[in-house]
Each structure stands twice: as structure tokens, then as C-alpha cells.
N, C-alpha and C positions, 0 to 999 in steps of 0.2 A: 839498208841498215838503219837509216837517221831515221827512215817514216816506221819501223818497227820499235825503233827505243820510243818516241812520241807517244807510241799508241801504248805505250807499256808504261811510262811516267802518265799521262791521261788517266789511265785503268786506275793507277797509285792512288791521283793525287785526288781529294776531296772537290766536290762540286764548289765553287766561290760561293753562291748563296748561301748553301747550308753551315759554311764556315763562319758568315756572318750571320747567320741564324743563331748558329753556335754561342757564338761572344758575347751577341744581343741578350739570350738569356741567360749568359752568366753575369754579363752586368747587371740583369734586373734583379739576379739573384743577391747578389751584392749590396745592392742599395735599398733592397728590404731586409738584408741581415743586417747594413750599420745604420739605417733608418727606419726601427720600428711604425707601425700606427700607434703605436699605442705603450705607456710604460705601467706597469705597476707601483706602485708607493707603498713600503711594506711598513713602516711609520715602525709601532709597537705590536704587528699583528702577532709577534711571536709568547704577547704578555698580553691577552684577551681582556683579564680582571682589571688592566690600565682605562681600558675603551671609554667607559661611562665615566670617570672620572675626568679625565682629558676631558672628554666632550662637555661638560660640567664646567670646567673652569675656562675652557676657550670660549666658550658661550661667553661666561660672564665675563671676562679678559678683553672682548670682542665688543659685547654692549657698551662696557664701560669707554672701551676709545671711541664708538660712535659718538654717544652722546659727549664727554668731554672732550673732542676736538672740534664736534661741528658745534657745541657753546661758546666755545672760544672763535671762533668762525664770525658766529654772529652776532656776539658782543664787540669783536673789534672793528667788525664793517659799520656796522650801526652807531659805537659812540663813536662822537669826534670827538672826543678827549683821547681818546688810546690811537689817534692817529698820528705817530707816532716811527720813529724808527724800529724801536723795540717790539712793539706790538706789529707792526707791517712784517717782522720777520717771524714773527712769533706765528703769527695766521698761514705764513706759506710753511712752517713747519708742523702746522695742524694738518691744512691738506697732504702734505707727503705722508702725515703718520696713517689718515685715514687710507689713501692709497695705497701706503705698505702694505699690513692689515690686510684690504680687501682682497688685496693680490694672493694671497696663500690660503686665508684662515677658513673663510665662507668652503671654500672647494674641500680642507681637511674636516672639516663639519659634515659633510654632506657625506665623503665616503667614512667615516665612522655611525654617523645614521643608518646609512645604507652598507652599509658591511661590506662597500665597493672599495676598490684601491687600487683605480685604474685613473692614467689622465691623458689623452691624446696625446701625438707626438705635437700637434701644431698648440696644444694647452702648456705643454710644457715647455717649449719654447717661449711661449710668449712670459708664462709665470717667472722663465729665469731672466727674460731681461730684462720687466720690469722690477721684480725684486732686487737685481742686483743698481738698474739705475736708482731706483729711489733709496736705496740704503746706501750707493756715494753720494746722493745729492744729499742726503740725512749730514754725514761726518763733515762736508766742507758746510751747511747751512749752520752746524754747530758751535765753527769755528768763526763762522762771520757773527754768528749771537753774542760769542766770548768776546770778539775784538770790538762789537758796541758796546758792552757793559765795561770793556777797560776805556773808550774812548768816553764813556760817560762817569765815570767815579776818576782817573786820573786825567783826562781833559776835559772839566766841564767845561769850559771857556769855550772852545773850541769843539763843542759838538756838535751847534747849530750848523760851523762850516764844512768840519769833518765828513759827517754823516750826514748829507743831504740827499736829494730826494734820487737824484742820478745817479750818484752812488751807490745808493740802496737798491736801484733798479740793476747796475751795472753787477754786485756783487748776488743778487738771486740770479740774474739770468747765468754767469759763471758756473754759476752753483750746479743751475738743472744741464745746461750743456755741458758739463764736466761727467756729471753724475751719468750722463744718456752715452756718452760716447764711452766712457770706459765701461759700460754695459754691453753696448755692442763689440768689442774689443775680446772682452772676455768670453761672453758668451760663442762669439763666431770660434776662439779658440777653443773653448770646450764641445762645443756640439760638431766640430769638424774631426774629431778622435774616432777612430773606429772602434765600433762596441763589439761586433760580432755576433749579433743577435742576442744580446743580454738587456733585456726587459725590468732587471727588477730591482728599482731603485730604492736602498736601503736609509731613506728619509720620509718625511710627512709631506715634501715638495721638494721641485724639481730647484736645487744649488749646487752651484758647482761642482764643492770638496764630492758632493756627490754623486756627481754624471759623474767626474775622473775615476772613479773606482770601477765605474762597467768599461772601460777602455780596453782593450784587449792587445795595445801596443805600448812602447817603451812613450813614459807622459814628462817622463826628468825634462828636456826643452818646455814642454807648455807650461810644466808645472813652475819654472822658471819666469818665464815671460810672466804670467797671475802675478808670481809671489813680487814683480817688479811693481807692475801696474798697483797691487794691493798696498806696499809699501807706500808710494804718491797719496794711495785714496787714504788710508789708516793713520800711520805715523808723521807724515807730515801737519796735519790737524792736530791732530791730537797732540801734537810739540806747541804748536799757536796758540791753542786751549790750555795747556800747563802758564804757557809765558805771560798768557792774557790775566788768568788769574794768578799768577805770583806777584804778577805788579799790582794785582787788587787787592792782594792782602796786604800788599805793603802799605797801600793807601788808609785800607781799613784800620790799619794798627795808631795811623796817626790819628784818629779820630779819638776827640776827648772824652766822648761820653763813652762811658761802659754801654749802655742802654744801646745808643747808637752800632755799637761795635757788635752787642751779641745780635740784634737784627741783622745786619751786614754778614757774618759771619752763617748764620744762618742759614739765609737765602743762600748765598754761595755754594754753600755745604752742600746743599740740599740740588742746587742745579749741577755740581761735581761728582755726586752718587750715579744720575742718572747717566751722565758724561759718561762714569767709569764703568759702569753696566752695559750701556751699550757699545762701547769701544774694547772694554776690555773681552767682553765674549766672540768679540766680530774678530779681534787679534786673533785670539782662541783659535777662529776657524778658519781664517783666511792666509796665516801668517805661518803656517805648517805644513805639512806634508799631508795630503788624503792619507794617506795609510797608518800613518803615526796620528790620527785622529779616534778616540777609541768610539765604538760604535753605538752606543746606547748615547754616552757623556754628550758627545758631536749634535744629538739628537735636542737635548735637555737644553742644550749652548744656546741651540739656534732659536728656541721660543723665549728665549731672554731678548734676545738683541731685532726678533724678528715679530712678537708680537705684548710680549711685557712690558718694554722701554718704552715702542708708542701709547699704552693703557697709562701708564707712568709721567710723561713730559704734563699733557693737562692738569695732573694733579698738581704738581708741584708750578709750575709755571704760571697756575692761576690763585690755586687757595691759599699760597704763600705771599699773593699781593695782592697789596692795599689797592690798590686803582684798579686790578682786578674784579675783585670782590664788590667794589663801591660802584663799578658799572655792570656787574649782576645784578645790586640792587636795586639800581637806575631803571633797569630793562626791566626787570618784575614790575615793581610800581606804575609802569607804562603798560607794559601789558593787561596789568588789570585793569588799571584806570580806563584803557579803554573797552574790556569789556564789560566795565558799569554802565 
């Protein structure tokens, strides 16, 4: 009786092989439904007549922050006069701008050329973590710029000791290891959601707000965790940078000269524009809910704060100062001089 029920659960039961054969291709099937090769980038494909315009102005968006960060570049390496706390931070926020920039725009250039609007899965990974590291290392580098111009207008005395060279060393490297690890943070939370084989990314690059939306699971927890992390990188600075400059206008105000006060006031204005442009669009996108995000506007936000602001910081940062400008003209004169 027992050797006939065997031989009859036997006949039942599946081969073990094949049952692990089984699993085997459904996990593979799995991990190429939530792990594309490949995503789409649908940008504006659905507004064609946008194409050549966009491509128009990122182009020229694009030229202008090459050349105005990498001048700045090499005007503050070159003169020892702008060597400098101010200018030492000024140059590491040239190179991040250039590296934002490179990170997204060249690639949105190329498939608007080519009427391509595809970006590997291993391209998109990489484009969302460096964008996201170098746009935290952007908001704390901001806030380190804001608290030397307060320790130099409300502590001059004390800025030779303030702001000394280790310092300055101590507060970039914070900057870039702050900015890299909450890149990886994020990103590992966003790329571990399961898509379900949804390919088709409703931006010009691969950011967060918009991987979350191809999710195809409940994102309330992750979208929680982001909106923590994003609070530290966003709002935290951006309080430092209010506080930095209130006590600079309070300083400004004591200043006797009119003349005096409207330069001061100025420059300020003028470095709080750029502040507010790029922080406030980044709030926009990071500080809300993907869904509650409208789908064109989300689009428009993010080349403010991801390719405008950096075209933007050289202009103002350089042609609004005097020691600026007077080591432009330093370095021209040399240049030519020697090729007389």
C-alpha cells in the first residue's frame, strides 16, 4: 500500500530540476521587468515645434557655463592675488557647476539632434547620482560662501583666523562627502522600487521625482525617507544663507557712505537672486510629492536649477567684482604680451 501511494505522489509531483528551472526563469523574468536595459526620456517629444528651440538655447546655456566657469578656473589658479578664501571657494563651485552641466545637458543635446530618446540603464544610474551628488554639494557649498562673506563684512578682525586655510579645506571636503553620500542614499532608494517594466521616463534625465512615478508599488515610505534626507540638504542651508545675510545687511546699513551701501547692497542682491533661483526651484522639486508635481511645469523647474543657475553664478560672481575683472585684465595683458 505505502510503495503504491509513492509511486503515485512520484507521478504527481514535478521533477526538482525543472521546478528550479521554473523559478530560475521567472526570476530572470523579473529582473528584466524591474531592470530595464534601457529607459526612454520623453523630455517634450509630445511638443515637436519645442525641439529646435530647446536645442538653441541649451546649446547657448551650455557654451556660456563652459567658458565662464572654466575663466574663472583659470584666473583664480593663476593670480595670487584671488588666492584667497573667497575665490578658493568660488573655483570649487566653478568646477561643480561645470560638472552638473556636463552631467545631463551634452546627452539632452545629442538625443534632440538625433531624434533619439533613449539612455542605458547603467547611463541612467550614473546621470542620477552624479546630478543628485553635485546639486547637494552645490546647496551646502553655498552656504559655506554665505558664512565667509558674513565672517568677512561682520568679522573682519577675525577673518585671517576664522577662515584659515584648514578650515577652508575642512569645510569643501564636508561639502563633497555630504553631497556624494546623500546621493547614494537616495538614489539606492529610488532605483530599488519596482517599475514593472515601465521604460518611459517623463523627463529630459534620469531624477528622481522622476524614476518615482514608473514605480509600480505603494512609494509613501520612500517617498518619506527623500523628503527627510532632502529637508537636511535644502532647508537647512538655505536657513544659514538667510541668517548669513541678515546679519550682512545689518552691517551694510551701518555703513556711512551711500555709495558704499548701494555697491554692497548690490553685490548681495545680485549673489541672493541666484541663491533664490536655485533653491527655490530645487524646493519646487524635491520638497513635494511626485504626483503633485505638474508634468510640463516639473520639466521647465528643473533647467533652472539644473542648467540656468550654473550659466548664471560666473556672471555674477565675476563681472560684479572689482578684483575679478582687474585679474581678467591682468591675464589678457599677459597673454598678449607674450605673444608679442
Amino acid at each position: 500500500m505505502i510503495s503504491i501511494f509513492n509511486l503515485v505522489f512520484n507521478m504527481c509531483e514535478p521533477p526538482m530540476g525543472q521546478y528550479y528551472a521554473t523559478c530560475t526563469v521567472r526570476h530572470h523574468e523579473l529582473a528584466n521587468e524591474s531592470s530595464p536595459k534601457e529607459f526612454v526620456l520623453l523630455g517634450f517629444s509630445d511638443k515637436p515645434w519645442l525641439q529646435k528651440p530647446l536645442f538653441v538655447l541649451l546649446l547657448i546655456s551650455y557654451t556660456t557655463t563652459i567658458f565662464g566657469n572654466v575663466s574663472i578656473m583659470i584666473v583664480c589658479i593663476l593670480d595670487p592675488k584671488l588666492h584667497t578664501p573667497m575665490y578658493f571657494f568660488l573655483t570649487n563651485l566653478s568646477i561643480l557647476d561645470l560638472c552638473y552641466t556636463t552631467s545631463t545637458v551634452p546627452h539632452i543635446l545629442m538625443n534632440i539632434s538625433h531624434n533619439k530618446k533613449t539612455i542605458s540603464y547603467a547611463g541612467c544610474v550614473a546621470q542620477l547620482i552624479i546630478f543628485l551628488a553635485l546639486g547637494a554639494t552645490e546647496c551646502l557649498l553655498l552656504a559655506v560662501m554665505s558664512f565667509d562673506r558674513y565672517v568677512a563684512i561682520c568679522r573682519p578682525l577675525h577673518y585671517v583666523v576664522i577662515m584659515n586655510p584648514w578650515f577652508c579645506l575642512r569645510m569643501i571636503a564636508f561639502s563633497w562627502f555630504t553631497g556624494f553620500s546623500n546621493s547614494v542614499l537616495q538614489s539606492s532608494l529610488t532605483l530599488n522600487m519596482p517599475r514593472c517594466g515601465h521604460q518611459e521616463v517623463d523627463h529630459f534625465f534620469c531624477e528622481v521625482p522622476a524614476l518615482l512615478k514608473l514605480s509600480c508599488a505603494d512609494t509613501k515610505s520612500i517617498v518619506a525617507e527623500l523628503f527627510f534626507f532632502s529637508v537636511l540638504i535644502l532647508l537647512i542651508p538655505v536657513t544659514l544663507i538667510l541668517i548669513s545675510y541678515g546679519f550682512i545687511a545689518q552691517a551694510v546699513l551701518r555703513i556711512k557712505s551711500a555709495e558704499g551701501r548701494r555697491k554692497a547692497f548690490g553685490t548681495c542682491g545680485s549673489h541672493m537672486v541666484v541663491v533664490s533661483l536655485f533653491f527655490g526651484t530645487s524646493i519646487y522639486m524635491y520638497l513635494q510629492p511626485p504626483s503633485s508635481t505638474s508634468k510640463d511645469w516639473g520639466k521647465i523647474v528643473s533647467l533652472f536649477y539644473g542648467i540656468f543657475t550654473p550659466m548664471l553664478n560666473p556672471l555674477i560672481y565675476s563681472l560684479r567684482n572689482k578684483d575679478m575683472k582687474e585679474a581678467f585684465k591682468r591675464l589678457m595683458l599677459l597673454v598678449f604680451y607674450h605673444k608679442k
